[in-house]
C-alpha positions in Angstrom: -7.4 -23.4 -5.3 -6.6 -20.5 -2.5 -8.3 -17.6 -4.3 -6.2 -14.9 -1.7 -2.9 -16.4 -3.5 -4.4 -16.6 -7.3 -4.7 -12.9 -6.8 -1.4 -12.5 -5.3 0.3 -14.6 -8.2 -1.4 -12.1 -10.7 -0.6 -9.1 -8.4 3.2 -10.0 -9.0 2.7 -9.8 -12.8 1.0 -6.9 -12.9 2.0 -3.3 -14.5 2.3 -0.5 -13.1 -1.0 1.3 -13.3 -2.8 -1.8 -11.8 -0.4 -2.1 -9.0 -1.4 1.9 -7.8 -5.2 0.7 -8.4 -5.1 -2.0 -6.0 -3.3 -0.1 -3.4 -5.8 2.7 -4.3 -8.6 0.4 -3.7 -7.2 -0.8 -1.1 -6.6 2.5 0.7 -10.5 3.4 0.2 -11.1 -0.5 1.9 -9.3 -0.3 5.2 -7.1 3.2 5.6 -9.4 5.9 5.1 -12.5 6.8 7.5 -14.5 9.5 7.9 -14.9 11.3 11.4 -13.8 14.0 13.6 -10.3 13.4 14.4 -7.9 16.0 16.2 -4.4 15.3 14.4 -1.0 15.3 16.8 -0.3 18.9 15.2 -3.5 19.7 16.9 -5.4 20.1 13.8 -9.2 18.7 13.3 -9.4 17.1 10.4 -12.8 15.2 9.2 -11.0 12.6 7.7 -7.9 10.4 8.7 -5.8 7.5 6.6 -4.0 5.5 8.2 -2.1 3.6 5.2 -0.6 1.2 7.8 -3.7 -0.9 7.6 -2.7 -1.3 3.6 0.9 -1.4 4.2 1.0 -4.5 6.4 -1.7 -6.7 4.2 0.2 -8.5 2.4 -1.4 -8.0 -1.0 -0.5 -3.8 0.2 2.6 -4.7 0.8 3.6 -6.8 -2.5 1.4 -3.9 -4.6 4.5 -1.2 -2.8 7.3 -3.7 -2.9 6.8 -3.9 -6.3 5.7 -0.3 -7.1 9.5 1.1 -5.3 11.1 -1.6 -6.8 10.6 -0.2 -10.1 12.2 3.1 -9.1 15.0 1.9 -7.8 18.3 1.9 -10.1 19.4 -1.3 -11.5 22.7 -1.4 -9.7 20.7 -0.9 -5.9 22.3 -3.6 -3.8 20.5 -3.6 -0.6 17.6 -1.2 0.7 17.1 -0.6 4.4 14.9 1.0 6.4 12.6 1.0 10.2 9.4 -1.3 8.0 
């Protein structure tokens, strides 16, 4: 059995807590590195996330869908937006 979609099916049954932990995780795994980075405000920062690498995974983006789903008010009939 595909081990990338087990986790998936559990990731759509999971609560809320575990959804922020995997994006957490996940954010630590591919979005945040260490550096010297000059920011487009002109800042230096030493650090830089770039939460686009978790966003467009697709376990990141499931964990998101289904964390701003929750939010959402039961009578929302569409959501739009640029992503």
């Amino acid at each position: 059995m595909n081990t990338e979609r087990t986790a998936d099916l559990s990731l759509a049954t999971a609560n809320a807590d575990a959804l922020r932990q995997v994006l957490l995780d996940l954010i630590v795994q591919h979005a945040y590195v260490e550096g010297d980075f000059v920011l487009s405000s002109g800042a230096k920062s030493t650090y830089y996330i770039n939460c686009k690498q978790v966003t467009l995974r697709a376990e990141g983006a499931l964990a998101l869908g289904l964390l701003l789903f929750q939010l959402l008010p039961k009578d929302t009939a569409a959501v739009a937006g640029l992503t």
